[in-house]
Phi, psi and omega in degrees: 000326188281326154326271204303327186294304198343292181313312175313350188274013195154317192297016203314321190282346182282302185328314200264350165257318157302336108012288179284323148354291198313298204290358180271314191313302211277356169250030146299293174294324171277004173246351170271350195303143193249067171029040188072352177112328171328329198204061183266150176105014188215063178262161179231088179300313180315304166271000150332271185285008193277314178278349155302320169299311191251026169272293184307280206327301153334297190272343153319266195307335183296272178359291178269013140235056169307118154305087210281337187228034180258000000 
């Protein structure tokens, strides 16, 4: 939490790539999920790797826009 006020003083774009990270991870892991066994066979590798492209591309860019000398 102290992390996120820190980012609110000014940093909106790390903010906003830390973000998208998460939400990319976590719907990555929700688009291979198999219903419970229910629906196998209908996992969605395409979107799989699209959000995976943009969970690196996201922790990248979190990374380099670090504030470096605050």
């Amino acid at each position: 939490m102290v992390l996120w006020s820190y980012n609110l003083k000014g940093n909106t774009m790390n903010t906003f790539f830390s973000f998208t990270t998460i939400l990319a991870a976590i719907m990555a892991v929700g688009a291979i999920e198999d219903c419970g066994g229910h629906c196998a066979g209908q996992e969605n590798w395409l979107m799989f790797t699209i959000m995976v492209a943009i969970m690196l591309v996201s922790g990248i860019m979190t990374i380099l826009t670090l504030n470096k000398g605050q």
